[in-house]
C-alpha positions in Angstrom: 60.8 154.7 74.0 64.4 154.5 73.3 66.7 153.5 76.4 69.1 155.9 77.2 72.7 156.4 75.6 74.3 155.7 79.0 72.3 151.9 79.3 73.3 151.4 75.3 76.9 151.4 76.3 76.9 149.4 79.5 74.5 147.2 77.8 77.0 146.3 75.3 78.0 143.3 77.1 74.7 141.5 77.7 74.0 142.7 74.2 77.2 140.4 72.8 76.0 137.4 75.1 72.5 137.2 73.1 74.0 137.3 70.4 76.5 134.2 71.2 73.7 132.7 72.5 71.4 133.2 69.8 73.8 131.0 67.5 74.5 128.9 69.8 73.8 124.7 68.2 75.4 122.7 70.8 73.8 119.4 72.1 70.4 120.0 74.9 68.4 117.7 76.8 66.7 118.8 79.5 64.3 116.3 81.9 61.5 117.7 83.8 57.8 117.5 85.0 55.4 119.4 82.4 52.2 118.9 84.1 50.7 116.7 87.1 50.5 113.7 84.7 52.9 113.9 82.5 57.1 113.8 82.4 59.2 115.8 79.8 62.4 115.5 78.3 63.8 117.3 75.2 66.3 116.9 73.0 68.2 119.2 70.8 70.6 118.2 68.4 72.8 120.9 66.1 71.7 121.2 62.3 75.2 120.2 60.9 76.3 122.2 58.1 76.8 119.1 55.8 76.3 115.7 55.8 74.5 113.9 58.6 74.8 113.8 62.3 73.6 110.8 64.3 72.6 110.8 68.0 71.2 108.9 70.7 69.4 108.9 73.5 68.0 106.5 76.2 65.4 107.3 78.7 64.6 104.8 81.7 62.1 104.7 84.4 62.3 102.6 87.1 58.9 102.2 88.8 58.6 99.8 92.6 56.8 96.9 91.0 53.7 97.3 94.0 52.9 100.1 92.1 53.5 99.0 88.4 50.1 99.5 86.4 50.8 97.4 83.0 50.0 99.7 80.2 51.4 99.9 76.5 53.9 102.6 75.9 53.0 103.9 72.7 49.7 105.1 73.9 51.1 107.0 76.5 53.9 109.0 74.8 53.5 111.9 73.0 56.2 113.4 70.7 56.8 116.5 68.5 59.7 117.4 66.5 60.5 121.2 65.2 63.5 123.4 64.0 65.0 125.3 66.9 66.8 129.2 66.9 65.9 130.7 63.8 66.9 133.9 62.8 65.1 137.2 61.9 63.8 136.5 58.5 61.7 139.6 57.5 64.2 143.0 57.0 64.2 145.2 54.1 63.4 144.6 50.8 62.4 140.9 52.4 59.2 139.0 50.6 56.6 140.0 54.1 54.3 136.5 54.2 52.2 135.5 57.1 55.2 132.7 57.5 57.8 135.4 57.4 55.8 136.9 60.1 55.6 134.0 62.4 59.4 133.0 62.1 60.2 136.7 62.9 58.1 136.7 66.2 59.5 133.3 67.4 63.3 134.8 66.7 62.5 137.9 68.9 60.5 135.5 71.3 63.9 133.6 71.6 65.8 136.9 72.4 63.6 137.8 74.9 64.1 133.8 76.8 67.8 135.0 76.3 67.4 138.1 78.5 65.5 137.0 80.3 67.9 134.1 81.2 71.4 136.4 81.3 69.3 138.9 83.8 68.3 135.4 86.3 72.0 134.2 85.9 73.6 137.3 87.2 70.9 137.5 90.1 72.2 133.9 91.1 75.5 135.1 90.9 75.0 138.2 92.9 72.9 135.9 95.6 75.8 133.2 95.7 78.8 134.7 96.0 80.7 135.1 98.9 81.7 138.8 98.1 79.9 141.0 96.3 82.4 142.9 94.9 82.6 141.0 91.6 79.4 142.1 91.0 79.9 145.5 92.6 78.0 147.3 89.3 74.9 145.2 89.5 72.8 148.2 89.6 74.1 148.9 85.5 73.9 145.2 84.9 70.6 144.4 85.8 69.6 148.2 83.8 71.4 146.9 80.8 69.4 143.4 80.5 66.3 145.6 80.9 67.5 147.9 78.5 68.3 145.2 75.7 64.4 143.6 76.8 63.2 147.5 75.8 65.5 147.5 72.9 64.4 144.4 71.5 60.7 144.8 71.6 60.7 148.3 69.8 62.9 146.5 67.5 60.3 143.5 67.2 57.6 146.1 66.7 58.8 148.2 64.1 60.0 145.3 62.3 57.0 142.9 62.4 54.2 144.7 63.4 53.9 148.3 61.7 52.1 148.0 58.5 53.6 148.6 55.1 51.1 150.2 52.0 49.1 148.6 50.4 49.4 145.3 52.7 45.9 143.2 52.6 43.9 142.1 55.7 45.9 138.7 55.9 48.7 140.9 56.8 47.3 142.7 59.0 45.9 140.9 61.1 48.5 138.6 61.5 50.6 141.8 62.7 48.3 142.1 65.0 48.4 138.7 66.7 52.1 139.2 66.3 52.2 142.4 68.7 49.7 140.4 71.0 51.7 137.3 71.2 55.0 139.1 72.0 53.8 141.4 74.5 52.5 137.9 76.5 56.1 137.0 75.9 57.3 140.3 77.2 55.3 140.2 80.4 56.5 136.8 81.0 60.2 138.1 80.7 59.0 140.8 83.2 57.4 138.3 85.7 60.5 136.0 85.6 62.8 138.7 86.1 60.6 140.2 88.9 61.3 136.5 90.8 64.6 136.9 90.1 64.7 139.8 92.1 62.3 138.4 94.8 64.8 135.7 95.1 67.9 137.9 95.4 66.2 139.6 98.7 65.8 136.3 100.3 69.6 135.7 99.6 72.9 136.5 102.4 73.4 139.3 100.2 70.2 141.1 100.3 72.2 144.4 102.1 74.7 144.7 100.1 72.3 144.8 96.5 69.6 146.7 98.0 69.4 149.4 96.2 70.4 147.7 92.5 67.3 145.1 93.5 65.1 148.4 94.0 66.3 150.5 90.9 65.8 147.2 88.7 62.0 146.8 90.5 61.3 150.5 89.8 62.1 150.4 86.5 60.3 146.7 85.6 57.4 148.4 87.4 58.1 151.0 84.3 57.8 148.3 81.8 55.2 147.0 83.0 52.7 149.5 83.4 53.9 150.9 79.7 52.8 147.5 78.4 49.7 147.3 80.0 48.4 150.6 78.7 49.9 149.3 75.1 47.6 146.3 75.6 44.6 148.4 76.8 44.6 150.5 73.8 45.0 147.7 71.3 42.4 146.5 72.8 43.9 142.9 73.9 43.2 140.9 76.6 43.6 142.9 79.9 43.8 140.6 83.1 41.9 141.4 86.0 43.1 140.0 89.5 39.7 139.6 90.8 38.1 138.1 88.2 38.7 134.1 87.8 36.8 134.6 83.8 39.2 137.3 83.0 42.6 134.6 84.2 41.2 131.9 82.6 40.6 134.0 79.1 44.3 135.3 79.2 45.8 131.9 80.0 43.4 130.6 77.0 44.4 133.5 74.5 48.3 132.7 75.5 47.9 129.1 75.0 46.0 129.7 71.4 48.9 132.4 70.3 52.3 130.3 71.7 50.7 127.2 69.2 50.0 129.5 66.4 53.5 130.5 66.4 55.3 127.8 67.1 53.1 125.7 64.6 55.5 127.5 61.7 58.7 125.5 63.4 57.0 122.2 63.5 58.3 119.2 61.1 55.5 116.9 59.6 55.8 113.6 60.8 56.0 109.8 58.6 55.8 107.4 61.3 55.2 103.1 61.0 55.6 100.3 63.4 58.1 97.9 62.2 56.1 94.7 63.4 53.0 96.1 61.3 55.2 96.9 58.2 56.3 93.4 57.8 53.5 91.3 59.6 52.7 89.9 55.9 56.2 88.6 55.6 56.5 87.3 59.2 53.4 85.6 59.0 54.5 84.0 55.1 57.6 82.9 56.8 56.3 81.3 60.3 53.5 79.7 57.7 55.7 78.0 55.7 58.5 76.8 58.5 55.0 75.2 60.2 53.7 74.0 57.6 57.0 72.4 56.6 57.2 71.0 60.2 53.6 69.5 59.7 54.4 68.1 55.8 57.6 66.2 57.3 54.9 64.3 60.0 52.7 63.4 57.4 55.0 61.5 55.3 56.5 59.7 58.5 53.6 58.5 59.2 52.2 57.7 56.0 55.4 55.5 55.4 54.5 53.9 58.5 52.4 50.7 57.2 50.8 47.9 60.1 51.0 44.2 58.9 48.6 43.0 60.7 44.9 43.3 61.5 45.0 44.0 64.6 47.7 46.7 63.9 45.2 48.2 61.6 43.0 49.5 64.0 45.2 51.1 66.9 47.2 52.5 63.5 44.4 54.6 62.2 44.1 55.8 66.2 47.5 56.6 66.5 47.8 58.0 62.8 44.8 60.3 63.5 45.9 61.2 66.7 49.3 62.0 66.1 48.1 64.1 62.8 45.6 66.5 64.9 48.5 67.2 67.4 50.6 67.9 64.4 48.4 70.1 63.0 47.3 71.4 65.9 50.8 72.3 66.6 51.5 73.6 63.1 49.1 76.3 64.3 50.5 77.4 67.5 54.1 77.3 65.7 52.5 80.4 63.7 51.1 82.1 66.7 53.9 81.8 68.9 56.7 82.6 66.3 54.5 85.6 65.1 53.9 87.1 69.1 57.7 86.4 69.1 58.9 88.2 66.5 56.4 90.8 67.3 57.5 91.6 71.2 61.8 91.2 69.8 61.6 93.5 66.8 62.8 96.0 68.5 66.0 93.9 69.7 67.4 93.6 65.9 66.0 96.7 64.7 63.4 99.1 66.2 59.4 98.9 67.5 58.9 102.1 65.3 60.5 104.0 62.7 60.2 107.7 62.5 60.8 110.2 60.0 60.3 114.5 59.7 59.7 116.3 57.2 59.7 120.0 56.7 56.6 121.2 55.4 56.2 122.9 51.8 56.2 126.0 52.6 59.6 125.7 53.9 61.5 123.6 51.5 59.0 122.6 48.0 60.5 119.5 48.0 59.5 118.1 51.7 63.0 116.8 52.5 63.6 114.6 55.3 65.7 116.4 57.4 65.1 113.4 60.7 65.5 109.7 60.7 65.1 107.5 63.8 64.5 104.6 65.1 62.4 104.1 68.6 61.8 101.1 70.6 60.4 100.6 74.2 61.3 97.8 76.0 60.1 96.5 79.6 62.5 94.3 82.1 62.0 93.3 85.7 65.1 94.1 88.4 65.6 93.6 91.9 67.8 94.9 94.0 69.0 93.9 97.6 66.2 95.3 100.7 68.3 98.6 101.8 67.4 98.4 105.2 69.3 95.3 105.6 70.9 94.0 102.2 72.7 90.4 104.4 69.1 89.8 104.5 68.6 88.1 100.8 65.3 90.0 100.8 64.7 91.8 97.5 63.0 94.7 96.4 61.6 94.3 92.5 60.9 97.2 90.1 59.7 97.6 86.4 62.1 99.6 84.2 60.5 101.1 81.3 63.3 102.2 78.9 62.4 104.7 76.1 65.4 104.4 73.2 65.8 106.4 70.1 68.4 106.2 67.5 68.5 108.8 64.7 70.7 111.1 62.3 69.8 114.9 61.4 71.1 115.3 57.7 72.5 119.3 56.5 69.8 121.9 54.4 72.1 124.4 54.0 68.6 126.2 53.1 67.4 125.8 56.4 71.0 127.2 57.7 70.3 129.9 55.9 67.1 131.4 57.4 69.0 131.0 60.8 67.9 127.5 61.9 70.4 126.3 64.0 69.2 123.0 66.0 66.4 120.3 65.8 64.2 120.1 69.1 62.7 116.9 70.1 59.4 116.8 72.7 58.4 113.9 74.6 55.8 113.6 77.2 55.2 110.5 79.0 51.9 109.7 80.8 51.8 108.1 84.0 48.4 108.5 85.0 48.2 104.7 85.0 50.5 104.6 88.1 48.5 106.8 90.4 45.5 104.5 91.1 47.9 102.1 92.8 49.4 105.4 95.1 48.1 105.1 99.0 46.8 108.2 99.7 48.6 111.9 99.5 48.1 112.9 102.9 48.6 110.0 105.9 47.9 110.9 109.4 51.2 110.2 111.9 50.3 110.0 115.7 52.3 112.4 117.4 52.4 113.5 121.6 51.7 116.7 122.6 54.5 117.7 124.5 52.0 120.1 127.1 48.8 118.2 127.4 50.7 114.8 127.3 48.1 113.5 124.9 48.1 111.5 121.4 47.1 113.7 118.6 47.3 113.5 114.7 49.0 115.9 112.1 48.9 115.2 108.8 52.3 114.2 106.5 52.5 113.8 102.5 53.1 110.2 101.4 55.3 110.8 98.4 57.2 107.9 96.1 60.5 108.9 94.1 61.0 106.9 90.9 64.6 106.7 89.9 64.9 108.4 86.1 67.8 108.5 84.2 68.4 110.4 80.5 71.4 109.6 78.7 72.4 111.3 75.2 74.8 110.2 73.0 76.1 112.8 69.8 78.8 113.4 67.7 81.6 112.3 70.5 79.8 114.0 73.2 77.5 112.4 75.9 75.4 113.6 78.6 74.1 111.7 81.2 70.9 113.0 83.8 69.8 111.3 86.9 67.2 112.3 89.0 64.2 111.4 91.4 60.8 112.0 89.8 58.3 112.6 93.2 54.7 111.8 92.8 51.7 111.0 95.1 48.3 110.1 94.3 47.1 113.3 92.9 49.7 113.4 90.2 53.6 114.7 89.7 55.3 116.9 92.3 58.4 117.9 91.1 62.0 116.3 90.1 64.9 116.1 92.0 68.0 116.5 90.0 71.5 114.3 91.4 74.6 116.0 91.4 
């Protein structure tokens, strides 16, 4: 159903914004908790339109040693790497391939994250302000976000989803997962704008945007119902708030459509540790500067020659001791210079060395379009006791600090189809940490102030580890602190510093 003339024309404005920020390619990072055991961050670096571009960026954790668990890094980080913003690839006259088809949902995905964003911002705004007469036509706002949201799907669906002749069954039924997967995306837009609203009531300026908060509810209420009756007669996955099964199978069905979409985007990855690569040529070398070491004993003692008889005797002893501690040394040059060189790689050059690719059916040639270098490293630091820093007491921590170095080099092919960025994932693990966590709940005595007797209440035990993310690229730097809150079931949540 078409919105209506009136909503076209006010819409024009939010309309313009989606677009700018469709093309948007500046620098992104964003830290933040993904799940109770893992900690995100992301990194998005423009797709320049020739050359290269290098970036960097350092993540650092610093964990209270008390509850330290040593683990190795590498097994607990997981990391994806995939093209970011691409453009509408299937119109008119356009080759239609199931590939085609998946790019094209994740472009109108992205425009609904857009809206969805523009309508939050200007809910902020009309919550925050001191007046409210900057945002005296919120009522036509807020219709003209929802208006674009409408726009856009019909747009998606006559685009991507209705058949053409003579398509085969590969076809279709990928424009059928591609209707399902971006009405999930649509309802999400629809819940996220219904908090949105929820939070505007709660704000000073409930009053005043009462009846824009109600026309914009009535009319997601609209959409929402219109969506649901789409689903129920395309027979999808129709969620039923009293049934647990029926949650369960939408979240599942989301979770198996969001990775067969965004599977198109991902790079293919050519990773090697460095200390692996050139273990053969470490150990050649620490081999021949012991064995070296060992030849240079052998002849110093071989020129050494007793003149006497009784010399003869304590000579052999001393000649055969001193030649097992050479070459018992000789041996433990090569294990210690090997574990050296091993755990100080990264301080010359990197632990591990990453590259992406973009798969075949994107560029025949598999070009590398990412190059970087990763390292973790470990270090201990104290700090003076805040309670009382005169006191020389110290409190010790373990800073785990994540560092990748890399350069994005230009496809102008890529450009082409609308890519704009490259998008980094990382999730970090720290389950290790929470077997060393007291308890989640501790139980605080407390005095009744009627009965005048001792009684117990129970109060979270939470820690806050200090995390920092600082990115480096093309002349511009951005630099995140925060406090990352965890108790012994898992993450909480992460405090961002000003």
């Amino acid at each position: 159903m078409p919105p209506a003339p009136g909503l076209l024309e006010a819409g024009a404005a939010p309309t313009a914004l989606l677009d700018e920020r469709a093309g948007a390619a500046d620098v992104d990072a964003r830290i933040d908790v993904h799940d109770a055991s893992r900690l995100e961050w992301t990194l998005a670096v423009p797709l320049p339109e020739r050359g290269s571009i290098k970036y960097t960026l350092d993540v650092e954790l610093e964990i209270p040693t008390n509850v330290f668990a040593p683990h190795t890094a590498w097994d607990q980080l997981q990391s994806w790497t995939r093209l970011d913003g691409p453009a509408l690839t299937v119109g008119q006259g356009d080759e239609v391939t199931i590939d085609a088809l998946r790019r094209g949902a994740i472009s109108f995905a992205h425009r609904l994250a857009y809206t969805h964003d523009g309508f939050a911002r200007h809910c902020v705004l009309a919550g925050a302000l001191s007046a409210p007469l900057p945002l005296a036509d919120l009522e036509t706002t807020l219709s003209s976000w929802l208006a674009v949201v409408e726009t856009t799907m019909d747009d998606a669906r006559g685009r991507l989803v209705a058949p053409a002749p003579g398509e085969g069954a590969e076809l279709c039924r990928e424009r059928g997962l591609v209707d399902e997967y971006l009405s999930i995306r649509f309802l999400e837009m629809l819940a996220g704008a219904e908090r949105s609203l929820a939070a505007l009531k709660e704000s000073r300026h409930a009053g005043a945007h009462e009846r824009a908060v109600g026309v914009a509810e009535a009319r997601l209420a609209e959409l929402l119902s219109a969506e649901i009756e789409h689903r129920r007669a395309q027979a999808f996955v129709i969620v039923d708030p009293g049934s647990p099964a029926s949650l369960e199978h939408y979240l599942e069905r989301a979770s198996l459509l969001k990775k067969h979409f965004q599977e198109v985007l991902f790079l293919d990855a050519d990773t090697y540790r460095v200390a692996e690569r050139i273990h053969h040529w470490v150990a050649a070398f620490v081999a021949i500067l012991a064995s070296t070491w060992a030849f240079a004993w052998q002849i110093a003692l071989m020129n050494r020659r007793p003149t006497t008889g009784s010399q003869v005797g304590s000579g052999l002893v001393l000649l055969a001791t001193v030649a097992g501690v050479v070459y018992a040394a000789k041996d433990r040059i090569k294990e210690i210079g090997r574990d050296w060189i091993r755990g100080n790689v990264h301080r010359f050059y990197a632990q591990r060395v990453s590259r992406w690719r973009a798969p075949a059916r994107r560029l025949p040639g598999r070009d590398v379009i990412v190059t970087a270098r990763e390292s973790f490293d470990q270090t201990a630091l104290s700090r003076p006791d805040p309670l009382n820093p005169a006191s020389r007491a110290a409190v010790t921590s373990a800073v785990v600090r994540y560092m990748h170095r890399g350069h994005v080099v230009a496809k102008p092919a890529l450009l082409a189809s609308g890519v704009r960025r490259v998008k980094h994932i990382f999730r970090y693990d720290l389950s290790p940490l929470f077997a060393r966590l007291d308890d989640a709940v501790k139980q605080v005595p407390v005095l009744d102030p009627v009965t005048r007797r001792v009684g117990f209440i129970d109060a979270p035990r939470r820690y806050r580890v200090p995390v920092r993310l600082r990115v480096v690229c093309g002349g511009e730097s951005r630099d995140i602190r925060a406090k990352l809150v965890l108790h012994k079931r898992g993450l909480d949540h992460l405090e961002i510093e000003d």
